[in-house]
Backbone bond lengths (Angstrom), bond angles and torsions (degrees), N, CA, C in turn:
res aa  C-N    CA-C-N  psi(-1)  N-CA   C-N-CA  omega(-1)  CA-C   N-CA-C  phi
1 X - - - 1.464 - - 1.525 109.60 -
2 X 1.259 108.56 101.16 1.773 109.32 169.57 1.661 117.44 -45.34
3 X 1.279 113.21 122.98 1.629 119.80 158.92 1.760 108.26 -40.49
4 X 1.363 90.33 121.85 1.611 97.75 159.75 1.781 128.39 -107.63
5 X 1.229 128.65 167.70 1.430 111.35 165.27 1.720 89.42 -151.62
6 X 1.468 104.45 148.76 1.361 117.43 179.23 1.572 116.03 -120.84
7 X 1.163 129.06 107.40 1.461 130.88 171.02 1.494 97.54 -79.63
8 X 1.318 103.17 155.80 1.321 134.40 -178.55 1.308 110.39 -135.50
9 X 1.399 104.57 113.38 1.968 104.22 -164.09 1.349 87.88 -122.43
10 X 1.743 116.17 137.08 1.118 139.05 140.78 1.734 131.22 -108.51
11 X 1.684 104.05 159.05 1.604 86.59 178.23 1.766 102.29 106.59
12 X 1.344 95.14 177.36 1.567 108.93 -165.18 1.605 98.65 -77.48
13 X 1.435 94.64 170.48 1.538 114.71 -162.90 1.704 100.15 -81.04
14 X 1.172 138.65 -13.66 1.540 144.00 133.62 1.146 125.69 -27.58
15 X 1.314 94.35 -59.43 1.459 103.72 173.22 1.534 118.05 -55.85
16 X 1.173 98.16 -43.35 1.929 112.46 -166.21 1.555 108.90 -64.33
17 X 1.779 95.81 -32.10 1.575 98.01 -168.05 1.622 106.60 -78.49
18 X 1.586 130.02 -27.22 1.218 154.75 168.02 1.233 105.62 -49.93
19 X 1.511 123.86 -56.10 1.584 137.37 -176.75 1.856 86.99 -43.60
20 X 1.532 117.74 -68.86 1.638 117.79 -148.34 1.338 106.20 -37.11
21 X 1.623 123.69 -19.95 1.480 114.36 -158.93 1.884 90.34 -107.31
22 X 1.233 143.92 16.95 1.014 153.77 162.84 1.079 103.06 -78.78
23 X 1.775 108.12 -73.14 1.484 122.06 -165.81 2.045 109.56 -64.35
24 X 1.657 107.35 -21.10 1.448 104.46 146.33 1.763 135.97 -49.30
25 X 0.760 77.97 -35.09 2.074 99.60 -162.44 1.540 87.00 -87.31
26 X 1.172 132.36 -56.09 1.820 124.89 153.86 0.771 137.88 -3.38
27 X 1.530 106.97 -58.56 1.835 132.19 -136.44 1.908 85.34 -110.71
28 X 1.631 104.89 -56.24 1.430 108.78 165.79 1.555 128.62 -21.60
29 X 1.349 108.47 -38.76 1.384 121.69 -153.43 1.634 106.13 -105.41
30 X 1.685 95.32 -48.92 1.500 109.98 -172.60 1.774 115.55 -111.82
31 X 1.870 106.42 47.61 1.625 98.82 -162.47 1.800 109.65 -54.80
32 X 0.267 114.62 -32.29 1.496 116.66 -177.50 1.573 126.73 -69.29
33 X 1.429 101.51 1.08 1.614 118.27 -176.88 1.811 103.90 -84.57
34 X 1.331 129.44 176.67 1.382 114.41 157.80 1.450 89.26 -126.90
35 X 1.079 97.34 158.52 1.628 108.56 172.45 1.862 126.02 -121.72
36 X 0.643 105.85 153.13 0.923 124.94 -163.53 1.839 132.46 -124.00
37 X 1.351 130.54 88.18 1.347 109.88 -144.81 1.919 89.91 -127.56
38 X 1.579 96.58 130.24 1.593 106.50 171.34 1.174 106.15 -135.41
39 X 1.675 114.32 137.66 1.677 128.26 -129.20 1.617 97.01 -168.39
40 X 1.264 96.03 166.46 1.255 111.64 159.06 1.927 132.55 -103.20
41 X 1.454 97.11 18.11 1.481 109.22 -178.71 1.706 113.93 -143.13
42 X 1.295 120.40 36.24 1.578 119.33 -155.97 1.681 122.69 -48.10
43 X 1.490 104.04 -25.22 1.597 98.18 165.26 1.350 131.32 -63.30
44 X 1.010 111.44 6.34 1.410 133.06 -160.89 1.813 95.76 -82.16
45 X 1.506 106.76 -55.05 1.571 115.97 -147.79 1.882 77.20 -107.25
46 X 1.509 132.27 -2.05 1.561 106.18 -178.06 1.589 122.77 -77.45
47 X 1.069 114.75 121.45 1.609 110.85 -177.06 1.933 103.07 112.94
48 X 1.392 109.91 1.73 1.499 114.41 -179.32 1.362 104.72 -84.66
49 X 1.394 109.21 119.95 1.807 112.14 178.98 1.766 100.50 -80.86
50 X 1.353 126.42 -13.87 1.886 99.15 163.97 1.516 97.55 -74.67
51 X 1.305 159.61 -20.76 1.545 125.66 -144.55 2.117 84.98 -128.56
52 X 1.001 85.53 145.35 1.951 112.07 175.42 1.718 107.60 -89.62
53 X 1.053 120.68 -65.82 1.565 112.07 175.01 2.004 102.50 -128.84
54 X 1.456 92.64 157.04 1.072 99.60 166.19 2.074 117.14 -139.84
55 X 1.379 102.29 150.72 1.751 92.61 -174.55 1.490 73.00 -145.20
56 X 2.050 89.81 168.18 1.117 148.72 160.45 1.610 118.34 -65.28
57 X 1.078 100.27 112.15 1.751 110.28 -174.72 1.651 100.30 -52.09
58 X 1.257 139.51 108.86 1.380 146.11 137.32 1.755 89.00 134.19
59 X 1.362 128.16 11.42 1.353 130.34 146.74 1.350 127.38 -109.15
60 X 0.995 97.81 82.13 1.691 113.30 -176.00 1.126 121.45 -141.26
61 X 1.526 120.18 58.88 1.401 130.70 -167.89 1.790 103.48 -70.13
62 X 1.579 112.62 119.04 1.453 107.59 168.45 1.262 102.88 89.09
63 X 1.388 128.59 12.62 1.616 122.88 -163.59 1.796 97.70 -65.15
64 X 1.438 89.67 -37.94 1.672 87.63 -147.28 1.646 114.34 -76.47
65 X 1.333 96.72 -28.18 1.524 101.22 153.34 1.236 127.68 -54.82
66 X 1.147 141.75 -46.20 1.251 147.08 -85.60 1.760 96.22 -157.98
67 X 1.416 125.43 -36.44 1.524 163.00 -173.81 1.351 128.70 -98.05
68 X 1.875 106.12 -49.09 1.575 128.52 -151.21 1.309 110.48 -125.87
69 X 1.297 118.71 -64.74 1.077 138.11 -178.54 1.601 126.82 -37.21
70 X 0.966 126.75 57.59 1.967 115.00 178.42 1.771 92.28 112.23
71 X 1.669 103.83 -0.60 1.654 91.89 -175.77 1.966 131.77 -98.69
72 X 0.765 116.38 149.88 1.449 109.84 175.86 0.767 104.72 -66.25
73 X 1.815 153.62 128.32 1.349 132.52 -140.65 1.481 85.54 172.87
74 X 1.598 124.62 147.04 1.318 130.36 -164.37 1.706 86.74 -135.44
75 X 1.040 130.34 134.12 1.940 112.71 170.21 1.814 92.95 -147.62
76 X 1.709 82.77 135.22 1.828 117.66 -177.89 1.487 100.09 -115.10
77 X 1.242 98.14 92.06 1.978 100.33 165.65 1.686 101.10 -119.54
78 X 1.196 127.85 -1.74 0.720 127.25 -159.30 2.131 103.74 -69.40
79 X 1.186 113.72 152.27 1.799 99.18 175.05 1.617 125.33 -128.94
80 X 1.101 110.81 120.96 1.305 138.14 -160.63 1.324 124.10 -65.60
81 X 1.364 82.85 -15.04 2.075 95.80 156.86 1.173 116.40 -71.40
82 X 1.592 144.23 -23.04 1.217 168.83 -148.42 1.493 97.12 -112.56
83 X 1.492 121.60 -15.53 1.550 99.24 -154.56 2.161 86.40 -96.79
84 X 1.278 99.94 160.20 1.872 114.19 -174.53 1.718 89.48 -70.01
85 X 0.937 154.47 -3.75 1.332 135.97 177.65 1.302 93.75 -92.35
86 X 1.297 126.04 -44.21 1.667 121.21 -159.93 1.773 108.96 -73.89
87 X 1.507 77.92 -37.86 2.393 88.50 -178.05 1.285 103.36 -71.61
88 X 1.572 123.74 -18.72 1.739 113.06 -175.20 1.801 104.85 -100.60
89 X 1.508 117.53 -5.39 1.289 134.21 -174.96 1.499 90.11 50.31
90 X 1.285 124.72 95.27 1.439 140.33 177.31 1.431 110.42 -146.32
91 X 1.259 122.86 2.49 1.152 134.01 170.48 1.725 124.21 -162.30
92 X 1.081 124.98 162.44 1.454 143.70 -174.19 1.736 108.56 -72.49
93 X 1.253 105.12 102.86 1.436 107.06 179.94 1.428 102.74 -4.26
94 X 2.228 127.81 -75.98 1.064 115.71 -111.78 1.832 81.49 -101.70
95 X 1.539 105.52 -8.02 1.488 123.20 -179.42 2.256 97.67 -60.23
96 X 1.419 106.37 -54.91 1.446 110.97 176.51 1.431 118.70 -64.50
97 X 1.787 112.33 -25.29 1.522 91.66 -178.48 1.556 98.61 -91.21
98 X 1.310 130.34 -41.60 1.402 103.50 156.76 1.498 151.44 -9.53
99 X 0.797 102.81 -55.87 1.309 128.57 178.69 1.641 108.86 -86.91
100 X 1.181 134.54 -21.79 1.356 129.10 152.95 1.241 144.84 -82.69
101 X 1.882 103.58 -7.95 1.189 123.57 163.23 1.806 107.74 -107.75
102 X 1.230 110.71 26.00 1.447 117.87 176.62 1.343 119.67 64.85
103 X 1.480 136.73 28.68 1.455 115.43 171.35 1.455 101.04 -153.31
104 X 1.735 103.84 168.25 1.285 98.91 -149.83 1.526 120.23 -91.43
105 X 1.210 125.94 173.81 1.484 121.51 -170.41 1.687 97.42 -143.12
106 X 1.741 81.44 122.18 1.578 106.34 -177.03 1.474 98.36 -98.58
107 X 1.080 143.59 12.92 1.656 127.81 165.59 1.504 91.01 91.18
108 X 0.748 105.73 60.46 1.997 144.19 -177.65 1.656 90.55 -80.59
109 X 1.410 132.56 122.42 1.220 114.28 145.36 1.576 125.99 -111.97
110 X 1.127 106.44 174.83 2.012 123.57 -161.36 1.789 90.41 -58.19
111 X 1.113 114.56 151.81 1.567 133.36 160.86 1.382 121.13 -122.22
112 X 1.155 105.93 140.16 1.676 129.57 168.64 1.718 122.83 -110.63
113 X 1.030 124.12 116.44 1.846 115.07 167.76 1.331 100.01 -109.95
114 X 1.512 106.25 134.51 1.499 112.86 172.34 1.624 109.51 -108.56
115 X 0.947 131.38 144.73 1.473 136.68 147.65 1.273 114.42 -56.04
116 X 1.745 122.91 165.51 1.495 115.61 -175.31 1.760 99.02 -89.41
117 X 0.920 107.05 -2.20 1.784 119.01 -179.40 1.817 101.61 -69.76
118 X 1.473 101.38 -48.08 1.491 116.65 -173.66 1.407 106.65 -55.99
119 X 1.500 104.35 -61.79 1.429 100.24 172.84 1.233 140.53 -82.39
120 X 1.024 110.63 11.21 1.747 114.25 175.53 1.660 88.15 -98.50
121 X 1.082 140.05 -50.08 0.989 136.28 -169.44 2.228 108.33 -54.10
122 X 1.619 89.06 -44.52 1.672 82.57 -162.85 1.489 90.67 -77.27
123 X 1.146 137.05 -48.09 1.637 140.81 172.01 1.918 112.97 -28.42
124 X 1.902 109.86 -24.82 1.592 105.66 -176.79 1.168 84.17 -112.36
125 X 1.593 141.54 31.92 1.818 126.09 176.07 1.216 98.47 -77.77
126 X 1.856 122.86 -33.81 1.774 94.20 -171.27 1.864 76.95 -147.81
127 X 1.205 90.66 166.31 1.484 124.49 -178.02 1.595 109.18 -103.61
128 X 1.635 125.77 153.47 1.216 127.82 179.16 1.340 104.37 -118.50
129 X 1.472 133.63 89.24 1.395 104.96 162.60 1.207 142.18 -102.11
130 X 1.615 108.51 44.61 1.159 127.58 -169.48 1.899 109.17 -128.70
131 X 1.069 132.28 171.58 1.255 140.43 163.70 1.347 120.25 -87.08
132 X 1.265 113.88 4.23 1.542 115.54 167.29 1.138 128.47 -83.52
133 X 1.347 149.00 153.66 1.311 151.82 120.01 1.610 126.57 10.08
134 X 1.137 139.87 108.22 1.508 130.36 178.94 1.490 109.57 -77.09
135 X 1.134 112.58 151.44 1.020 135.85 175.71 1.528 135.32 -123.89
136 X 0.899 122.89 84.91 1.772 127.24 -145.61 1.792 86.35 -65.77
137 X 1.081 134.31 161.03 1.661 126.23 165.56 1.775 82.06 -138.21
138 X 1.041 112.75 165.09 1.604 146.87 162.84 1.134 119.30 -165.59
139 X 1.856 140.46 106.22 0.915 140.98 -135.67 1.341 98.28 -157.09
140 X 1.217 97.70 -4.94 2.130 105.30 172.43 1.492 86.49 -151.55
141 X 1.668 97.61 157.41 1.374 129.19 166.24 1.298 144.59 -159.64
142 X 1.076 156.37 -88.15 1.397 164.59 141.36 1.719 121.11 72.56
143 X 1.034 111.42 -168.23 1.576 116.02 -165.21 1.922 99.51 -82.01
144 X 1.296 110.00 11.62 1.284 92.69 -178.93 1.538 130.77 110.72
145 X 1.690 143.30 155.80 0.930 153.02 -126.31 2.106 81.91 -105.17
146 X 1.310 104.08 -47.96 1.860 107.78 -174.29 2.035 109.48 -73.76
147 X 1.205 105.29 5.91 0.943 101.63 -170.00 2.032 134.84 -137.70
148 X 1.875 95.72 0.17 1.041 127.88 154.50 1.617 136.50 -149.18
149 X 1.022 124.65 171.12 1.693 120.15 -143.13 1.180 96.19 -61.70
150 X 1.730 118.91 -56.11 0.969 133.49 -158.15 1.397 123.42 -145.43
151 X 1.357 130.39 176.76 1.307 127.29 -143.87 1.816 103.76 -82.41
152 X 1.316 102.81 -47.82 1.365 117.55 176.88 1.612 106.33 -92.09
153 X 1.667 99.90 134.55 1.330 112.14 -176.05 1.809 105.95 -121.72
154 X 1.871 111.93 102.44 1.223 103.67 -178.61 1.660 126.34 -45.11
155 X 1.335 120.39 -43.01 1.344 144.90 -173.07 1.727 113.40 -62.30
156 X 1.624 103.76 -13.72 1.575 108.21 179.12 1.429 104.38 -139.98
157 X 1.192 133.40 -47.53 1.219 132.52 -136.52 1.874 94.47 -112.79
158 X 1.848 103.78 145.06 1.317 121.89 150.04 1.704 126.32 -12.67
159 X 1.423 148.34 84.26 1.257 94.03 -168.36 1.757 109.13 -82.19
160 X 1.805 91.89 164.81 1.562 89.93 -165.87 1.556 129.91 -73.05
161 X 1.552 106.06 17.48 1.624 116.76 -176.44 1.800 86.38 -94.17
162 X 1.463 120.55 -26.09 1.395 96.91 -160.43 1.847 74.26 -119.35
163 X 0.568 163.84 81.46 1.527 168.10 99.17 1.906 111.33 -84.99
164 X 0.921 108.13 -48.56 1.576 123.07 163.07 1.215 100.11 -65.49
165 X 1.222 143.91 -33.20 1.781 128.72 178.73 1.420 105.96 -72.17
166 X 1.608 103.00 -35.38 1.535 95.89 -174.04 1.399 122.51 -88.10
167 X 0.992 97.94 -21.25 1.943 107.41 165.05 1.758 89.17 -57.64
168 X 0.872 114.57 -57.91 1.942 120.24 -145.20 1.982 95.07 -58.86
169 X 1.600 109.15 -30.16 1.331 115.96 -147.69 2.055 78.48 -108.15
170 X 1.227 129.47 5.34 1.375 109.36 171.11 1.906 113.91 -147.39
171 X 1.113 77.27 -3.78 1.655 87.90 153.48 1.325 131.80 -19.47
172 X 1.355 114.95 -62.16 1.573 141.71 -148.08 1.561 86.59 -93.64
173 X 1.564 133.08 -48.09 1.116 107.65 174.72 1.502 124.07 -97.86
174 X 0.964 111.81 -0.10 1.267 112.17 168.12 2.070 125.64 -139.07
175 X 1.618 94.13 168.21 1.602 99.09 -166.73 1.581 89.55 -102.61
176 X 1.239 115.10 105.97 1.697 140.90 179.95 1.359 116.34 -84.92
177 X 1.813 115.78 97.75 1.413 155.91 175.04 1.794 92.10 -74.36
178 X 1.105 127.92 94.08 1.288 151.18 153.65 1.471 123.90 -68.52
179 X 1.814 121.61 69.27 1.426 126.79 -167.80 1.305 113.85 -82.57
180 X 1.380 133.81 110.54 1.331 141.06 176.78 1.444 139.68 -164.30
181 X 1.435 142.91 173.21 1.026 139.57 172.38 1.441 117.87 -62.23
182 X 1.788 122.64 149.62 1.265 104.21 -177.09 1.444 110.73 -76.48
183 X 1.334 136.02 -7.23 1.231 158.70 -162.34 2.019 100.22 -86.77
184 X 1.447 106.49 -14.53 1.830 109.11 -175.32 1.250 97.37 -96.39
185 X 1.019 110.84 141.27 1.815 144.31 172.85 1.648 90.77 -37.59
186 X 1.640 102.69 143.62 1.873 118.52 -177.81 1.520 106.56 -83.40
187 X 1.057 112.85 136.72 1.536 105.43 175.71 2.043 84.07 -117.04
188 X 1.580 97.84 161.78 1.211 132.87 168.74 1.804 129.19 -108.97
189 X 1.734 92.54 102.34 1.468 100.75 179.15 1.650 95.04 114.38
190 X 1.104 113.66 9.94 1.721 104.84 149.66 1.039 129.36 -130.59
191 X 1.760 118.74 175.36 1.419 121.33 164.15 1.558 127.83 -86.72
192 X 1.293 108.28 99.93 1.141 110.31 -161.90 1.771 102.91 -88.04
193 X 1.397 90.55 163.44 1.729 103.39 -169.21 1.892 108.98 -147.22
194 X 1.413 97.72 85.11 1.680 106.19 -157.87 1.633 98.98 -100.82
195 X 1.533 126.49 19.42 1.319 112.65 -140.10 1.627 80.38 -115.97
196 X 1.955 119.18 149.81 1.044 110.00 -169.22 1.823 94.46 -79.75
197 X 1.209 115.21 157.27 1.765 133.02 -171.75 2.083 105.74 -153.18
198 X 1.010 59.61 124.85 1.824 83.78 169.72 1.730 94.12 -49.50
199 X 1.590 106.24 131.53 1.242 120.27 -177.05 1.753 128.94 -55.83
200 X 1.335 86.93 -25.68 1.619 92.79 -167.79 1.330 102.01 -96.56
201 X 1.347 147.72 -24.36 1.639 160.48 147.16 1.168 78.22 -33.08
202 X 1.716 130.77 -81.70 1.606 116.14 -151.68 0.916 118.11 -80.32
203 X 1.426 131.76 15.36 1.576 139.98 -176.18 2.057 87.86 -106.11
204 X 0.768 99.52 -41.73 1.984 103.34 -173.65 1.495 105.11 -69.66
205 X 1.199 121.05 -32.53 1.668 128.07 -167.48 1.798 86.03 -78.73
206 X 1.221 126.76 -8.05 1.720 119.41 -174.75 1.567 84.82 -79.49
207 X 1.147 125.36 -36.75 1.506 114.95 -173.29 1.855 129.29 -51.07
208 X 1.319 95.26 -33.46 1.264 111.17 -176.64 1.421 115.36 -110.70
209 X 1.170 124.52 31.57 1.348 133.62 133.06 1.321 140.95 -67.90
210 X 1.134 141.40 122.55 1.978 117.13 -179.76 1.110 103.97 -72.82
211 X 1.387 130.71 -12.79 1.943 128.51 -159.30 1.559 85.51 -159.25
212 X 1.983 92.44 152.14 1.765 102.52 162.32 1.553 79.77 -151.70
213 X 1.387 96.99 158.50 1.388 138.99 176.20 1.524 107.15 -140.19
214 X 1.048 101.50 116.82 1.560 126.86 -166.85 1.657 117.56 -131.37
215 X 1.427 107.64 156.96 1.305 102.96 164.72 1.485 124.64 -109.56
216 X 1.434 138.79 -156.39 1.499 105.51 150.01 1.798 125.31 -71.34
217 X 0.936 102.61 123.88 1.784 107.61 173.73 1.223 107.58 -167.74
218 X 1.441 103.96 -177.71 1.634 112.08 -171.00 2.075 93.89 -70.05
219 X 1.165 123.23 -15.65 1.409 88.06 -172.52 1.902 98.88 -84.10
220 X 0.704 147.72 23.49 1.539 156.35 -158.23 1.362 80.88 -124.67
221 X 1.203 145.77 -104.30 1.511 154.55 171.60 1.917 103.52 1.36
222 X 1.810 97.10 -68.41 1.260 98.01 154.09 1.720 133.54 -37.53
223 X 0.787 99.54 -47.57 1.755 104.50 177.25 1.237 118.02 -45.79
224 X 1.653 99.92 -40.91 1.635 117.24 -156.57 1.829 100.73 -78.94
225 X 1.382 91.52 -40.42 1.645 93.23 -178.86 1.284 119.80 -43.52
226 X 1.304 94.23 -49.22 1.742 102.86 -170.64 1.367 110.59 -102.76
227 X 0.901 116.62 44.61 1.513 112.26 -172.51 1.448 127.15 17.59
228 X 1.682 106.41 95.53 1.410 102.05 -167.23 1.372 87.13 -148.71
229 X 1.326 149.41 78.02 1.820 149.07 153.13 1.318 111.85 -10.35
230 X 1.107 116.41 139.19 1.507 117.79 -170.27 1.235 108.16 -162.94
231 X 1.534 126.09 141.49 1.444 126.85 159.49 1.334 134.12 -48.01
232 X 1.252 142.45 38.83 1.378 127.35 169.67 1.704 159.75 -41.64
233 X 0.838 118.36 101.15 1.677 119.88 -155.65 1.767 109.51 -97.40
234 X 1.288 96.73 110.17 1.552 108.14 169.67 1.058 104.35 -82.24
235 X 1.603 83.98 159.23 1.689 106.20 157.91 1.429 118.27 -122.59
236 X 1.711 108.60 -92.70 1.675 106.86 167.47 1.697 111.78 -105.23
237 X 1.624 116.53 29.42 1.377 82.97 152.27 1.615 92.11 -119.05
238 X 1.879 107.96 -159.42 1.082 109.10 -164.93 1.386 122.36 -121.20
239 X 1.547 129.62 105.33 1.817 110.52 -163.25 1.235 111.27 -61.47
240 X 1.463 140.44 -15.68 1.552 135.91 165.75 1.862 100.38 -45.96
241 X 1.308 133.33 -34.59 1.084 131.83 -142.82 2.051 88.39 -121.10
242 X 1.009 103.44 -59.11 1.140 105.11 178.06 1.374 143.53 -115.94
243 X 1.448 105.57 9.45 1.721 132.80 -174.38 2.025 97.90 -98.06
244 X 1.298 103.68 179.33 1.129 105.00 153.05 1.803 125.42 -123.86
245 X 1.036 153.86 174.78 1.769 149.08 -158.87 1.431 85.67 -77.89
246 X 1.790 121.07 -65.38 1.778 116.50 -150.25 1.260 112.81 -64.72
247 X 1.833 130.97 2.68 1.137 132.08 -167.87 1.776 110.03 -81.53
248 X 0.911 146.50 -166.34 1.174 144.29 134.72 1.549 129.71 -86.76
249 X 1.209 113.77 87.98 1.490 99.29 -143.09 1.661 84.94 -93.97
250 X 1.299 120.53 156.55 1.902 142.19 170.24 1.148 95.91 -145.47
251 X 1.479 97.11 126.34 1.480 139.49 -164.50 1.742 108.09 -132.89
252 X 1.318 104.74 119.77 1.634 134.37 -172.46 1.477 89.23 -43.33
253 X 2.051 95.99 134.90 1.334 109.91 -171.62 1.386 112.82 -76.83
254 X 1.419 129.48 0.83 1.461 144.94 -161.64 1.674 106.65 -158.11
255 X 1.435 132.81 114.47 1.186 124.74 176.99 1.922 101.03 -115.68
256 X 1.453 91.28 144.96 1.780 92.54 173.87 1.663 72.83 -103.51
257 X 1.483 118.88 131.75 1.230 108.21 136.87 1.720 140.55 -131.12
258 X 1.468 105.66 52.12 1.501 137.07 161.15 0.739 146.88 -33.11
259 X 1.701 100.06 -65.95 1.630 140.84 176.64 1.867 77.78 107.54
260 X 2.152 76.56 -149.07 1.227 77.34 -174.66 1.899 67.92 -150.44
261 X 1.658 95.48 -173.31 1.395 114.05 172.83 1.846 118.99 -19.58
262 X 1.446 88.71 -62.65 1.427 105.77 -179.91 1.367 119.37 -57.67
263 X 1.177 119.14 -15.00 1.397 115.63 -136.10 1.716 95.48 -100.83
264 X 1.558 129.66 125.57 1.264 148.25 -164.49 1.565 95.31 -88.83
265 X 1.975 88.04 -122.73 1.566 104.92 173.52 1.316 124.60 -48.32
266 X 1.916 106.93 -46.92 1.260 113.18 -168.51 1.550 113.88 -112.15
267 X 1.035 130.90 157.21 1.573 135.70 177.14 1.592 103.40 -52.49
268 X 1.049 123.05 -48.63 1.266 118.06 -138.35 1.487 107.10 -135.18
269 X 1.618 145.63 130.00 1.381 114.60 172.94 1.554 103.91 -92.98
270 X 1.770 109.66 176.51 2.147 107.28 -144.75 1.357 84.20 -90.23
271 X 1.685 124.95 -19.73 1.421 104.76 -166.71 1.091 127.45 -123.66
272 X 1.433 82.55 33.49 1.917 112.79 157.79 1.826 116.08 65.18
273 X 1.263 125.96 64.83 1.769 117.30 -179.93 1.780 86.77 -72.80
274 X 1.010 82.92 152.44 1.987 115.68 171.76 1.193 120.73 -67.57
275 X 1.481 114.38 -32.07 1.381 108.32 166.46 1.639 111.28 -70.50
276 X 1.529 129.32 -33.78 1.123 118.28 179.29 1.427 122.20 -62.86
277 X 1.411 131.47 -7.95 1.175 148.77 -157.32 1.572 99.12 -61.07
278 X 1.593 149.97 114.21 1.045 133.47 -177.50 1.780 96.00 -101.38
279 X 1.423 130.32 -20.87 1.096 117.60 -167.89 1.398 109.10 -73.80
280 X 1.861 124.66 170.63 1.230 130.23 -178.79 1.676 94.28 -117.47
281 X 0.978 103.69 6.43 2.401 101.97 173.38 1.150 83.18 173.56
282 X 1.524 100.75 155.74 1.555 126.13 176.29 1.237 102.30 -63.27
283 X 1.332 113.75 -57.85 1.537 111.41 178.94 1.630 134.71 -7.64
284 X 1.736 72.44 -39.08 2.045 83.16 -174.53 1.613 102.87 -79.65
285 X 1.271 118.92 18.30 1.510 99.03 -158.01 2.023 80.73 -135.74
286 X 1.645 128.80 -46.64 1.094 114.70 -179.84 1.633 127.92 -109.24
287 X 0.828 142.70 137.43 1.412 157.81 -157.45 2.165 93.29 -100.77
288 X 1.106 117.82 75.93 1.297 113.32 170.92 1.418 104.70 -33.26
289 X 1.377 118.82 -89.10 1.289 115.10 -175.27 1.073 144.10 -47.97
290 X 1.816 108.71 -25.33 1.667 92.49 161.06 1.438 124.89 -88.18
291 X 1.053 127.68 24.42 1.345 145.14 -174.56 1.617 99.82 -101.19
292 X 1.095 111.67 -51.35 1.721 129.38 -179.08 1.537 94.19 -58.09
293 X 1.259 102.39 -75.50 1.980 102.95 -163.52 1.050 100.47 -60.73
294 X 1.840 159.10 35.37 1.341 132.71 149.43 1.708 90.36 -96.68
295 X 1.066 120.17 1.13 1.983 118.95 -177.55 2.094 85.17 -115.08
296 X 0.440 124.87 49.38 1.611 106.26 161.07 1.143 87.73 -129.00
């Protein structure tokens, strides 16, 4: 009877793509195990030569028989947001879940497999009809319109008075791919792409960009998989913790880092309420221009 082990992934699709270089450092240690991963993002791990099956969290007909039952079986549900390295930011997300499922992490990065379906598809997401350079932009993000107050999230996202400066200030050299919800603020002078798309199409269309400008989200995570450098702009979380080194990471010209009243485990909540807002203008938080000069 082959050894099994089952991760149990919760959380955003960032997260999931972060997990692959965990479930590396695993497979490293224990080749001979199969794995097994049930999640809330399964395209994520399809086409991954460490994992054997993968399911959908609350589709798992027969798991427990079938998984648990009479089996040699290893199981990681445990979550790594919870763990004291991640709440004191003293270590690298995929550095803490390592280390909580016991094995070691050599600076392992996230993986992606695409099908040729994937990429022909993300390769026809946008058209060039210009002689310029593309420019992927993402300048908003989050879990969505059902799942925070409002459209703009201080704690993650661009705000859109200085997202429009930076379109305005890179325009001229480049043809500006605008990735977002239809629910995110309009910018002027790009091609915007608000339409919902299967994740891994819009993770492949990062390929055929010359430049991205990103915020933190799974397409940043994305980047890392496939090796693709990119501008990234924080706010209140932290790329030591959740970025990767080859990115370009820009980091807020002023940090409160306190919390506030509310604030528990973490300083800050990801999808930003208004009362937590400590700044008095964005300003204090983005540097137009140095955001601009890592694309010139």
């Amino acid at each position: 009877m082959a050894k099994s082990a089952i991760f149990h992934i919760e959380g955003g699709i960032g997260k999931h793509i972060a997990s692959t270089a965990v479930i590396e450092c695993y497979k490293k240690t224990n080749p001979d195990t199969l794995i097994t991963v049930v999640c809330a993002w399964p395209e994520v791990f399809l086409n991954n030569p460490n994992v054997d099956r993968v399911y959908m969290i609350g589709k798992t007909p027969h798991f427990y028989r079938d998984f648990i039952y009479g089996k040699d079986t290893e199981i990681f549900a445990q979550e790594p947001y919870k763990q004291t390295s991640h709440i004191l930011q003293s270590k690298n997300l995929i550095d803490t879940w390592c280390n909580m499922i016991g094995v070691e992490y050599n600076d392992e990065m996230p993986s992606i497999y695409f099908n040729f379906r994937e990429n022909e598809m993300g390769f026809q997401l946008f058209t060039n009809p210009t002689n310029k350079p593309v420019l992927i932009f993402q300048p908003f993000g989050g879990p969505g319109a059902n799942h925070q107050d409002t459209p703009y999230s201080w704690t993650r996202d661009i705000h859109p008075i200085i997202a429009q400066e930076i379109v305005d200030k890179l325009s001229e050299k480049y043809y500006i791919v605008h990735i977002c919800y239809d629910s995110h603020p309009q910018l002027q002078n790009v091609h915007r792409i608000d339409q919902q798309l299967q994740k891994k199409v819009l993770f492949s269309a990062l390929k055929y960009a010359n430049a991205r400008l990103l915020i933190d989200s799974s397409l940043q995570h994305a980047c890392a998989a496939m090796n693709l450098p990119s501008t990234v702009v924080w706010v209140a979380t932290n790329p030591k913790i959740f970025g990767y080194d080859f990115h370009k990471n820009i980091t807020p010209k002023t940090t409160f880092l306190q919390g506030t009243v509310d604030s528990y485990l973490y300083d800050y909540n990801f999808t930003g309420p208004i009362l937590e807002c400590p700044y008095s203008s964005p300003y204090e938080i983005f540097d137009v221009q140095a955001i601009v000069n890592t694309l010139l």
